[in-house]
PADO-21188 format. One line per field, with one value per atom (N, C-alpha, C): residue in three letters; atom name; x, y, z. Coordinates in Angstrom, 2 decimals. Last residue first. Layout:
N
code: ALA,...
site: CA,...
x: X,...
y: Y,...
z: Z,...
REM end
This chain:
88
code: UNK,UNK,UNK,UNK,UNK,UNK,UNK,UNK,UNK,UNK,UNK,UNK,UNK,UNK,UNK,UNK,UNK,UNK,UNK,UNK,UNK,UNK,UNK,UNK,UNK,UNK,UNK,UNK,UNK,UNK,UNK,UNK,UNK,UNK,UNK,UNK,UNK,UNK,UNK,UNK,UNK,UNK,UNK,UNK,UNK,UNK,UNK,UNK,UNK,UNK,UNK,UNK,UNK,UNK,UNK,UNK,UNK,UNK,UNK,UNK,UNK,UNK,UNK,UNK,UNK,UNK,UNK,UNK,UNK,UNK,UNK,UNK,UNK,UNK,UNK,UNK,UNK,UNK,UNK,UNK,UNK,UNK,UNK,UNK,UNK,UNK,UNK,UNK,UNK,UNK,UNK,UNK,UNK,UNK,UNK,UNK,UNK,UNK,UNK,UNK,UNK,UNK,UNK,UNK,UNK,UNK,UNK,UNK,UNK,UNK,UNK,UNK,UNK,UNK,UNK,UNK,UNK,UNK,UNK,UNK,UNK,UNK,UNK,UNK,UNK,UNK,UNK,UNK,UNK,UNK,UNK,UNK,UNK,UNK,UNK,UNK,UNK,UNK,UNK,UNK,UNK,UNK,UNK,UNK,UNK,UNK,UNK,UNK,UNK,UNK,UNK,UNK,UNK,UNK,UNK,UNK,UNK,UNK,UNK,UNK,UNK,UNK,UNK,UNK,UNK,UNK,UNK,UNK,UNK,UNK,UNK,UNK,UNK,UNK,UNK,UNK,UNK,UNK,UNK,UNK,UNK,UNK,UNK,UNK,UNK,UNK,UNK,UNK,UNK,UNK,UNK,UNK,UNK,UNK,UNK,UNK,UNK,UNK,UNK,UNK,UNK,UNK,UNK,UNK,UNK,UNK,UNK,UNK,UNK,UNK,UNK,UNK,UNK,UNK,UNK,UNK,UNK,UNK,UNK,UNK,UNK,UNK,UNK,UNK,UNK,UNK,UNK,UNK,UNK,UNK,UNK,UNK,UNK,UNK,UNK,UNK,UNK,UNK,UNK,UNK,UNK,UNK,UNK,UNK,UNK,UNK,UNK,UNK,UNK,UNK,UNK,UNK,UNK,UNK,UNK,UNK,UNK,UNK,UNK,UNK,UNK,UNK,UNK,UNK
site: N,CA,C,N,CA,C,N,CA,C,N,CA,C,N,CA,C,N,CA,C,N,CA,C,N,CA,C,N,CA,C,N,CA,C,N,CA,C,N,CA,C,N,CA,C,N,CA,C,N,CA,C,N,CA,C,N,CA,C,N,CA,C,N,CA,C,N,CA,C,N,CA,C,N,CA,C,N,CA,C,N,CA,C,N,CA,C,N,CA,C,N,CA,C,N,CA,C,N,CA,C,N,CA,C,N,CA,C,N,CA,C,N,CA,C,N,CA,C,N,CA,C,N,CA,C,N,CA,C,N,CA,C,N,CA,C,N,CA,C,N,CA,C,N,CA,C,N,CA,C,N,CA,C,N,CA,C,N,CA,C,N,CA,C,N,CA,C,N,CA,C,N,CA,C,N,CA,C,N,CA,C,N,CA,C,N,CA,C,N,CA,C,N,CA,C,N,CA,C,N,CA,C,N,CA,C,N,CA,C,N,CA,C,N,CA,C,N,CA,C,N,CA,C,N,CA,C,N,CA,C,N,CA,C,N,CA,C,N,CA,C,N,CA,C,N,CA,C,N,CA,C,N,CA,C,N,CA,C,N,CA,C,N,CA,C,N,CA,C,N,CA,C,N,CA,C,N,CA,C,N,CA,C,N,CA,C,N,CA,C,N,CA,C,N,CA,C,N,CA,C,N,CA,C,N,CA,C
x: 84.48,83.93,83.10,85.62,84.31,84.01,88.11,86.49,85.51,89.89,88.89,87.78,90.02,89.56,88.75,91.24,90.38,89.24,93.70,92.64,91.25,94.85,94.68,93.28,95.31,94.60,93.47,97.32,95.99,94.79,99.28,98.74,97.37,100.09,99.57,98.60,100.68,99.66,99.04,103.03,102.31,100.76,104.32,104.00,103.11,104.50,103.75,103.54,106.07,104.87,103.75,109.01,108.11,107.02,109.07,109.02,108.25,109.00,108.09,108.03,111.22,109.73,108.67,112.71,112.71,111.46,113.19,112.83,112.46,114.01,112.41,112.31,116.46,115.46,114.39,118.16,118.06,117.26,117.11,117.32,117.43,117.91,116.69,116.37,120.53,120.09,118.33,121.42,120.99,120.69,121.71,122.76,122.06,120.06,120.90,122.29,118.69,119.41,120.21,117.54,117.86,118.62,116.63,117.53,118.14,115.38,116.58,117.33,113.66,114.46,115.59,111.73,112.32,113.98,110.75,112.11,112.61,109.81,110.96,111.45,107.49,108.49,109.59,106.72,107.14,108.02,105.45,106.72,107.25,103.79,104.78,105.94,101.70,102.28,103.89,101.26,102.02,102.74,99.40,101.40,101.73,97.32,98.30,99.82,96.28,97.05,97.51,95.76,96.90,97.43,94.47,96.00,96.42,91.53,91.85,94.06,91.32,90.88,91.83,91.01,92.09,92.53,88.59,89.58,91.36,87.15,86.81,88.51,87.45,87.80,87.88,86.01,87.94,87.93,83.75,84.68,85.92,80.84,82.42,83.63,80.10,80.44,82.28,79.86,79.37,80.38,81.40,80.02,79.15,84.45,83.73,82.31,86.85,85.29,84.27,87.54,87.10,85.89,88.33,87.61,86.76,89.78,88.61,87.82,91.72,90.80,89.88,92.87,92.30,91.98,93.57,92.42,91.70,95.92,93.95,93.12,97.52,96.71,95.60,98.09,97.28,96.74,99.26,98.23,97.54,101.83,100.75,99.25,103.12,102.15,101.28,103.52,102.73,101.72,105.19,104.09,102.69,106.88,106.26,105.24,108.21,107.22,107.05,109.13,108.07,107.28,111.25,110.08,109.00,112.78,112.10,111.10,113.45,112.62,112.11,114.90,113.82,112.88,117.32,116.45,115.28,118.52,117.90,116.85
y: 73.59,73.15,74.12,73.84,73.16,72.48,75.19,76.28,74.87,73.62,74.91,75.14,71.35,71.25,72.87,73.42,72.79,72.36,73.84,74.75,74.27,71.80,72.24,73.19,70.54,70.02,70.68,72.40,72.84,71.92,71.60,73.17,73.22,69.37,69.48,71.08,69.73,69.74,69.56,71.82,72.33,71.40,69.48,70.21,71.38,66.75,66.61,67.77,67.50,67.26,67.06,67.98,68.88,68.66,65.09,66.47,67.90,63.02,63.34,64.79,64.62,64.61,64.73,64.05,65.24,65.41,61.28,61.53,62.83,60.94,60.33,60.99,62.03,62.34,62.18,59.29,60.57,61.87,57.57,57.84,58.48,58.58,58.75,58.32,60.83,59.63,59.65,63.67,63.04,61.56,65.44,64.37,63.54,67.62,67.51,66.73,65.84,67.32,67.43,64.01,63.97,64.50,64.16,63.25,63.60,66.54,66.85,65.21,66.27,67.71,67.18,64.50,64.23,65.17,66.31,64.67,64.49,68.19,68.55,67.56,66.40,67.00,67.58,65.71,64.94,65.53,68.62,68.00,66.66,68.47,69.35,69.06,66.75,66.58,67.35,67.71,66.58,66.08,69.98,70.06,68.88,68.89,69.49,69.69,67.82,66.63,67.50,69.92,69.11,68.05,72.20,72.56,71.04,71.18,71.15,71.67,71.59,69.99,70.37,74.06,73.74,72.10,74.85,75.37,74.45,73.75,73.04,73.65,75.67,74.17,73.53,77.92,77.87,76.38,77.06,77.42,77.39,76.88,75.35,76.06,79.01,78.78,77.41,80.28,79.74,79.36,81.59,82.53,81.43,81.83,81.15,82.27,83.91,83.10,82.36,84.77,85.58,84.61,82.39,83.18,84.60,81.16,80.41,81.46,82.76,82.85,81.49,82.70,83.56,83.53,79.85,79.99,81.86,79.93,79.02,79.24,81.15,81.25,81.10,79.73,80.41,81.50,77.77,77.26,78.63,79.05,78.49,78.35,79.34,80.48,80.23,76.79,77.45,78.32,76.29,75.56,76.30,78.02,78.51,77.33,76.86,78.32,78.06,74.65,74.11,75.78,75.71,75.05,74.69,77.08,77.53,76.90,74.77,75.57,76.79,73.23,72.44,73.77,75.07,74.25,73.71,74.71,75.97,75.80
z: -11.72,-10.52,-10.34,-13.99,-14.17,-12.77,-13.53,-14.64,-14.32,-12.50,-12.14,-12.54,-14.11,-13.17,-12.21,-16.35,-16.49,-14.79,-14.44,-15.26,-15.54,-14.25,-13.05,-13.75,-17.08,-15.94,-14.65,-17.46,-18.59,-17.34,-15.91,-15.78,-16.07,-17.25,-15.71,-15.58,-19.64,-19.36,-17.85,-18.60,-19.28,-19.18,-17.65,-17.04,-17.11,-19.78,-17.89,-17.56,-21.91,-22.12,-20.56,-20.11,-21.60,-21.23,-19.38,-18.71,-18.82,-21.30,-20.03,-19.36,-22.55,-23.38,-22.26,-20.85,-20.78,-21.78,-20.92,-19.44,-20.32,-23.47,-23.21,-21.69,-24.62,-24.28,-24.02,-23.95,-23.14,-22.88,-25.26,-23.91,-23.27,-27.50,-27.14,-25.83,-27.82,-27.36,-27.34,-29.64,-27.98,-28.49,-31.45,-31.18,-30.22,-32.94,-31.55,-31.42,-34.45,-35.24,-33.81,-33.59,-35.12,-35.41,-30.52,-31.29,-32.76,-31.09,-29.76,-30.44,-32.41,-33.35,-32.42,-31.34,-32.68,-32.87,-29.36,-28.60,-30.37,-30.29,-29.91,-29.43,-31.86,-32.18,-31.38,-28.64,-29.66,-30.48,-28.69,-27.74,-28.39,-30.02,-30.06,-29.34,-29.50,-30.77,-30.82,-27.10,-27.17,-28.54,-27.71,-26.55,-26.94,-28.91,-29.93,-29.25,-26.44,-27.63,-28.30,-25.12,-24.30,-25.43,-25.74,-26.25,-26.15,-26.04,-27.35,-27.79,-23.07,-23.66,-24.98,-23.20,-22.83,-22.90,-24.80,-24.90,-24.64,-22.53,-24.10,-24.87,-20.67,-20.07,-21.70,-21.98,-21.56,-21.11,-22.86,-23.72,-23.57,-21.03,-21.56,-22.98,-21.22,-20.12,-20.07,-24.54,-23.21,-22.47,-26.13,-25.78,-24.39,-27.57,-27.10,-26.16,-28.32,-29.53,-28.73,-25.91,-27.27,-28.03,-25.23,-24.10,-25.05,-26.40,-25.80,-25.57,-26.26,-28.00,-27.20,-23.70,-24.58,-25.63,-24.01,-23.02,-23.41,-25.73,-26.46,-25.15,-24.54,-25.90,-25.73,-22.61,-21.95,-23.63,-23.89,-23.14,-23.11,-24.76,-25.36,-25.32,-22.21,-22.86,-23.78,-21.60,-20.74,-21.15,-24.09,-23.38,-22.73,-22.90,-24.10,-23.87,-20.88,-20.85,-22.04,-21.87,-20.87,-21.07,-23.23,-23.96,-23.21,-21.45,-22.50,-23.32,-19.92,-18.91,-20.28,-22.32,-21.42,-20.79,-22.37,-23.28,-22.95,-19.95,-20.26,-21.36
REM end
Protein backbone atom coordinates (compact mmCIF):
# COMPACT_ATOMS: atom_id res chain seq x y z
CA UNK A 1 0.00 0.00 0.00
CA UNK A 2 3.15 1.91 0.78
CA UNK A 3 4.48 1.80 -2.67
CA UNK A 4 0.92 2.63 -4.70
CA UNK A 5 0.91 5.94 -2.24
CA UNK A 6 4.16 7.00 -3.06
CA UNK A 7 4.06 6.17 -6.77
CA UNK A 8 0.58 8.68 -6.65
CA UNK A 9 2.05 11.27 -5.03
CA UNK A 10 4.78 10.98 -7.56
CA UNK A 11 2.27 11.27 -10.01
CA UNK A 12 0.70 14.27 -8.42
CA UNK A 13 3.84 15.73 -8.01
CA UNK A 14 4.49 15.62 -11.52
CA UNK A 15 1.43 17.03 -12.46
CA UNK A 16 2.57 20.06 -9.97
CA UNK A 17 5.37 21.23 -11.91
CA UNK A 18 3.35 20.76 -15.19
CA UNK A 19 0.95 23.38 -13.57
CA UNK A 20 3.41 26.02 -12.38
CA UNK A 21 5.05 25.13 -15.86
CA UNK A 22 2.11 26.12 -17.25
CA UNK A 23 1.53 29.38 -14.99
CA UNK A 24 5.08 30.75 -15.12
CA UNK A 25 6.05 29.53 -18.24
CA UNK A 26 5.10 31.94 -21.50
CA UNK A 27 6.53 29.63 -24.22
CA UNK A 28 5.77 26.69 -25.79
CA UNK A 29 8.94 24.59 -24.00
CA UNK A 30 7.60 25.24 -20.56
CA UNK A 31 5.54 22.00 -19.70
CA UNK A 32 8.13 19.53 -21.48
CA UNK A 33 11.11 21.99 -19.57
CA UNK A 34 8.82 21.63 -16.68
CA UNK A 35 8.78 17.99 -16.65
CA UNK A 36 12.67 17.56 -17.56
CA UNK A 37 13.07 19.53 -14.12
CA UNK A 38 10.44 16.73 -11.74
CA UNK A 39 12.39 13.42 -13.07
CA UNK A 40 15.98 14.07 -11.09
CA UNK A 41 14.23 15.85 -8.12
CA UNK A 42 11.56 12.08 -8.19
CA UNK A 43 14.72 10.40 -7.94
CA UNK A 44 16.25 12.28 -5.26
CA UNK A 45 12.98 11.45 -3.53
CA UNK A 46 12.70 8.19 -4.01
CA UNK A 47 16.12 7.59 -2.92
CA UNK A 48 15.14 9.05 0.13
CA UNK A 49 12.24 6.79 0.56
CA UNK A 50 14.78 3.47 -0.23
CA UNK A 51 16.92 5.45 2.67
CA UNK A 52 13.72 5.98 5.24
CA UNK A 53 12.42 2.09 4.08
CA UNK A 54 16.01 0.66 5.17
CA UNK A 55 17.00 2.95 8.20
CA UNK A 56 13.79 3.51 9.94
CA UNK A 57 11.68 0.48 8.45
CA UNK A 58 13.83 -2.44 8.95
CA UNK A 59 13.97 -3.68 5.26
CA UNK A 60 16.86 -4.99 3.61
CA UNK A 61 18.28 -3.20 0.92
CA UNK A 62 17.51 -5.89 -1.03
CA UNK A 63 14.63 -5.58 -0.57
CA UNK A 64 14.17 -2.34 -1.30
CA UNK A 65 16.11 -1.80 -4.52
CA UNK A 66 13.32 -3.69 -6.63
CA UNK A 67 10.71 -1.13 -5.14
CA UNK A 68 13.06 2.09 -5.53
CA UNK A 69 13.06 0.71 -9.22
CA UNK A 70 9.54 0.77 -8.93
CA UNK A 71 8.92 4.15 -7.15
CA UNK A 72 11.27 5.91 -9.34
CA UNK A 73 10.22 3.95 -13.16
CA UNK A 74 6.66 4.96 -12.95
CA UNK A 75 6.18 8.36 -12.21
CA UNK A 76 9.05 9.02 -14.45
CA UNK A 77 7.68 6.88 -17.10
CA UNK A 78 4.69 9.19 -16.99
CA UNK A 79 6.82 12.51 -17.02
CA UNK A 80 8.42 10.65 -20.32
CA UNK A 81 5.20 9.97 -21.87
CA UNK A 82 4.44 13.77 -21.34
CA UNK A 83 7.18 15.10 -22.41
CA UNK A 84 7.24 13.06 -25.54
CA UNK A 85 3.75 14.62 -26.09
CA UNK A 86 4.19 18.30 -25.80
CA UNK A 87 7.18 18.09 -28.19
CA UNK A 88 5.66 16.26 -30.99
Amino acid sequence: MHTILVVGGGIVLLGLFLLFGHLWGSSPAALPMAAKAFVPLWLVLSVVNLWVGVARAGYSLRDELPMLLVVFALPAIVAGVVIWRLTR
